[in-house]
C-alpha positions in Angstrom: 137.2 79.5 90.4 137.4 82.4 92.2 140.3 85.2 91.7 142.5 86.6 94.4 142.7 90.4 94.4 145.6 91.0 92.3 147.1 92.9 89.0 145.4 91.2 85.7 145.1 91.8 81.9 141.4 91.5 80.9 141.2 90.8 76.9 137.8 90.2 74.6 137.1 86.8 72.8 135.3 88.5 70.5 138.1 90.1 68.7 140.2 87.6 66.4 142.8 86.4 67.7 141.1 86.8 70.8 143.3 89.4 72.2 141.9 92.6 72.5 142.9 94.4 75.7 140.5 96.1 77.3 141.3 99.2 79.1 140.9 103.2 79.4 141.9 104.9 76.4 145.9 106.4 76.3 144.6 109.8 75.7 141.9 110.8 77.7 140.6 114.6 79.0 142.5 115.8 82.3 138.5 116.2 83.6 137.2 114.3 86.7 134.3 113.2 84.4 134.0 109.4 83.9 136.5 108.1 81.4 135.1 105.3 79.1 136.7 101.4 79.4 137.0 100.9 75.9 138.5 97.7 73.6 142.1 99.2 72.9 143.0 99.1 69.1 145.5 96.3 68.2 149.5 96.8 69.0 148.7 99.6 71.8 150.0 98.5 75.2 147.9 96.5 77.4 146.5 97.4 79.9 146.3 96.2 83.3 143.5 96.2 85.8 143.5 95.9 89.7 141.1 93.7 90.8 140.1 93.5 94.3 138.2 90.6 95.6 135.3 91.3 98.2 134.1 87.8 99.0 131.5 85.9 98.2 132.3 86.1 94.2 131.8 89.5 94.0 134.5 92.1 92.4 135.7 95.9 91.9 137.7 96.2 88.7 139.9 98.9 88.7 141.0 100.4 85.6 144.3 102.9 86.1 143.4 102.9 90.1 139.7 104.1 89.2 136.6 101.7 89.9 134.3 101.0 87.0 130.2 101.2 86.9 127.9 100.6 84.2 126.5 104.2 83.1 123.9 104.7 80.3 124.7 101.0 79.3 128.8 101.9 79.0 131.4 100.9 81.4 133.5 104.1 83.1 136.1 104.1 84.9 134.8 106.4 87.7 137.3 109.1 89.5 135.0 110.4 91.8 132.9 109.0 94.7 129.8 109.0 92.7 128.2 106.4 91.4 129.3 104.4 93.5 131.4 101.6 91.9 129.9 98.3 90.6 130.7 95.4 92.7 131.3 92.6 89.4 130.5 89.0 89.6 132.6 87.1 87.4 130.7 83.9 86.2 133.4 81.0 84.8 132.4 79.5 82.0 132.8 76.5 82.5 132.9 75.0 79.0 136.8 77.0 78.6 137.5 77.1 82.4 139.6 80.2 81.4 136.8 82.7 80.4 134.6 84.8 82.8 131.3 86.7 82.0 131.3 90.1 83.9 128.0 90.4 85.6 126.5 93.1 87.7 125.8 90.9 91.3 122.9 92.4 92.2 121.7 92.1 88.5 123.3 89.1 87.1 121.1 89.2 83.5 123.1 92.4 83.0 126.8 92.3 82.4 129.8 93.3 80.0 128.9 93.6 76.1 131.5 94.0 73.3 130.8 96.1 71.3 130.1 95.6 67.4 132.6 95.3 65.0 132.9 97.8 62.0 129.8 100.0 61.1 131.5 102.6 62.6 130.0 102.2 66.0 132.0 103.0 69.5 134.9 101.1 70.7 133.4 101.5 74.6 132.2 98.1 76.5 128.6 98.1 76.6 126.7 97.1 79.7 123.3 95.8 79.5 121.2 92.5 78.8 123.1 89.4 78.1 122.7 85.7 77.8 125.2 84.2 80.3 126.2 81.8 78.4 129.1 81.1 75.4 128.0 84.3 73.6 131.8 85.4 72.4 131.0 88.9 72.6 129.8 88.7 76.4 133.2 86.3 77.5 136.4 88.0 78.9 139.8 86.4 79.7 141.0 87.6 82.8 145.1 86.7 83.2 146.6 87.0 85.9 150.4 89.1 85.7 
């Protein structure tokens, strides 16, 4: 099912009860650097993306009006023109028909990772290998608002 370009919340399954918003952090650097999409820690706001569609299943998310790209195997929002945004393919999975895998289109065995819970580890997406499948830390809802 494809999305129309439009304003959407875009929350992890693999957070209990499957609502962690994803999103660029509240307090970020005033730099141009790339900022990090990261899972948002429980009772801060939501946050909402932009997503514009480009045909032919294929995606830019915008996080705060900035376009993401996998760097170093993290998702950034980027604020400047380079890299160059990731154009996203977002797979349905079509066991929930309400849950998306976010895959790189020209590399579709690479896509959007949650990050591991406790051990102290980073609260930024990861970006690199994943199965495709019903992996719960590799599925995103993406809601319409």
């Amino acid at each position: 099912m494809a999305l129309e370009s439009g304003t959407y919340l875009i929350t992890s399954l693999a957070q209990p009860p499957h609502s962690a918003s994803i999103g660029r952090n509240n307090s970020e650097d005033k730099s141009l650097n790339p900022k990090r999409v990261v899972a948002l820690p429980p009772g801060v706001q939501r946050a909402v993306w932009d997503i514009e569609a480009l045909g032919d299943d294929k995606y830019i998310l915008n996080a705060r009006d900035a376009p993401t790209a996998a760097i170093d195997g993290l998702i950034f929002a980027i604020l400047r023109d380079e890299p160059a945004p990731t154009k996203w393919f977002l797979k349905l999975n079509l066991h929930s028909r309400t849950s998306y895998n976010i895959l790189d289109s020209e590399d579709p065995s690479k896509g959007w990772i949650f990050p591991p819970l406790g051990g102290g580890g980073t609260d930024q997406i990861k970006f690199g290998e994943v199965s495709g499948g019903f992996s719960h830390i590799e599925l995103w809802n993406i809601t319409r608002i």
